[in-house]
C-alpha positions as protocol buffer text, in pm:
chain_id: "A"
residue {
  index: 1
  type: UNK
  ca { x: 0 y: 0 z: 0 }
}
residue {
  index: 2
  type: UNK
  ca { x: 121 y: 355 z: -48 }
}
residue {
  index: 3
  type: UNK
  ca { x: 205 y: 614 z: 174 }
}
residue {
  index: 4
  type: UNK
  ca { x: -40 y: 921 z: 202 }
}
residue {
  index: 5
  type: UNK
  ca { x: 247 y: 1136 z: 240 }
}
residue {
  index: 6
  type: UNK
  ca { x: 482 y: 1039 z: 5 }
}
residue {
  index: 7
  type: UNK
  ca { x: 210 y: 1075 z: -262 }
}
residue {
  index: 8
  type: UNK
  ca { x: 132 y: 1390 z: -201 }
}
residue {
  index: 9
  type: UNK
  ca { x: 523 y: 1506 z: -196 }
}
residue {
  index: 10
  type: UNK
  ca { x: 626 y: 1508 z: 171 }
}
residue {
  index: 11
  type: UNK
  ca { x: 863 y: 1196 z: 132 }
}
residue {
  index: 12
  type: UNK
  ca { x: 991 y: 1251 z: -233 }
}
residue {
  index: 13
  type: UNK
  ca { x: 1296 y: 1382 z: -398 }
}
residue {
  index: 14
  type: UNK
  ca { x: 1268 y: 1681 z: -590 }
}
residue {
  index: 15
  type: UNK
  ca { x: 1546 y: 1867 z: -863 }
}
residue {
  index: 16
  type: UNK
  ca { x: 1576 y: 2233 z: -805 }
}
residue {
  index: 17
  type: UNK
  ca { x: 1592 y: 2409 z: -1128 }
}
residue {
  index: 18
  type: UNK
  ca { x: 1683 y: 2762 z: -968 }
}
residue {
  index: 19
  type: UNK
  ca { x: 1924 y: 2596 z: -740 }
}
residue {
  index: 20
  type: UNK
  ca { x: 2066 y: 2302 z: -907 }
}
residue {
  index: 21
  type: UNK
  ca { x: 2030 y: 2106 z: -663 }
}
residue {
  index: 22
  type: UNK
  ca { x: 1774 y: 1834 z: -551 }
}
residue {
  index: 23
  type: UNK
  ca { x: 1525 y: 1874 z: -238 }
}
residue {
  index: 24
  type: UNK
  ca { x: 1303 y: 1643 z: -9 }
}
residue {
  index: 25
  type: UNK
  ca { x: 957 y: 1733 z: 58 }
}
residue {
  index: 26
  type: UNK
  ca { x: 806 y: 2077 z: -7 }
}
residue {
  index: 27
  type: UNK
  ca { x: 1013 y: 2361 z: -119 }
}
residue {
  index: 28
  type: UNK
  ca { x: 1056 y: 2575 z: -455 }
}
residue {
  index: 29
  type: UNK
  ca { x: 746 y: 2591 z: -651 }
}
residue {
  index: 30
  type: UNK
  ca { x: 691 y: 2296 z: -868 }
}
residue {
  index: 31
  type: UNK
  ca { x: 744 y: 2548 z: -1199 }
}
residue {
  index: 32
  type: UNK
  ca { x: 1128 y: 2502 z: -1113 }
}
residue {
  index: 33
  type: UNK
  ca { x: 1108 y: 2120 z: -1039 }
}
residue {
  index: 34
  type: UNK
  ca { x: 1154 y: 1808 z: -1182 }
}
residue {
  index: 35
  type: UNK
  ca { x: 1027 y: 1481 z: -1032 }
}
residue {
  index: 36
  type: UNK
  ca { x: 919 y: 1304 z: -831 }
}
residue {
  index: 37
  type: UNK
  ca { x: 1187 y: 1078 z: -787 }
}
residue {
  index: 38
  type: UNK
  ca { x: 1278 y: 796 z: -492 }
}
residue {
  index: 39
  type: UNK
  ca { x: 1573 y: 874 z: -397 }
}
residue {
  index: 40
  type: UNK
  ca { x: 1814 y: 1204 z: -370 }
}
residue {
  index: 41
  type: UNK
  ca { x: 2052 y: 997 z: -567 }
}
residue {
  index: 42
  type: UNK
  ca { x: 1815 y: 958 z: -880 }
}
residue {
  index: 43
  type: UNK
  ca { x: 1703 y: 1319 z: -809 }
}
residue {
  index: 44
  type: UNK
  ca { x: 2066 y: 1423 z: -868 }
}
residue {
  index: 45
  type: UNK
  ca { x: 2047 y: 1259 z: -1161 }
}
residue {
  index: 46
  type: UNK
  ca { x: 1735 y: 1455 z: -1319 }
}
residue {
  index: 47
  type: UNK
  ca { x: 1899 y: 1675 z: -1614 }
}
residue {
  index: 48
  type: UNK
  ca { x: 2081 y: 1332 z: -1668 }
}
residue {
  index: 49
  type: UNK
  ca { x: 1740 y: 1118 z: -1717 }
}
residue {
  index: 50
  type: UNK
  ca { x: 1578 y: 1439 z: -1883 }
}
residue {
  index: 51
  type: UNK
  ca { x: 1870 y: 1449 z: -2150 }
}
residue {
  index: 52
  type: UNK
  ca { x: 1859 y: 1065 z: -2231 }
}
residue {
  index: 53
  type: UNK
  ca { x: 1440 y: 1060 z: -2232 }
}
residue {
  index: 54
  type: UNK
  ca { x: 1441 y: 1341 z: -2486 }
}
residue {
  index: 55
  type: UNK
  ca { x: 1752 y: 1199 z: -2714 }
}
residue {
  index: 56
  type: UNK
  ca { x: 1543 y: 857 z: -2670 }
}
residue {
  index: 57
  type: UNK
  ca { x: 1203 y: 1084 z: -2773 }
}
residue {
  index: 58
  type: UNK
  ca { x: 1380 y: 1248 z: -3089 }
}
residue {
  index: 59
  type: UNK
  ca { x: 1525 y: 902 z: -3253 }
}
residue {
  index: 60
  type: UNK
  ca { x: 1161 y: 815 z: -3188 }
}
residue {
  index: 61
  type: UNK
  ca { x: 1024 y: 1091 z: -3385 }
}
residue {
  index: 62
  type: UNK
  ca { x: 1256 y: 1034 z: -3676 }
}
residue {
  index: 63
  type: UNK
  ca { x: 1141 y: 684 z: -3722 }
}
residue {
  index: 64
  type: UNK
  ca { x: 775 y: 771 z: -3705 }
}
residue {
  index: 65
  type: UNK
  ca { x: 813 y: 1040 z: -4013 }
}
């Protein structure tokens, strides 16, 4: 079963667009975000994942036309 409060954000890992850096729990507005993620480890990894979902996204597109 899942845990109220990590759904809603409280227990989650966060990366801080304005500070480059990632966060537990509540903090900078979501606008400068990225996540949820389950660890800080995989939150410090965000621009990382972002990078290789959008590389994997494009190769996509240029198959599909």
């Amino acid at each position: 079963m899942s845990d109220p409060e990590n759904v809603s954000g409280e227990l989650n890992w966060w990366y801080c667009l304005k500070h480059s850096k990632p966060e537990r729990g509540p903090g900078c507005p979501n606008k400068y975000r990225l996540g949820p993620y389950p660890d800080e480890a995989t939150a410090t990894n965000a621009l990382h994942i972002a990078e290789e979902r959008n590389e994997a996204w494009d190769e996509q597109d240029e198959r599909d036309f």
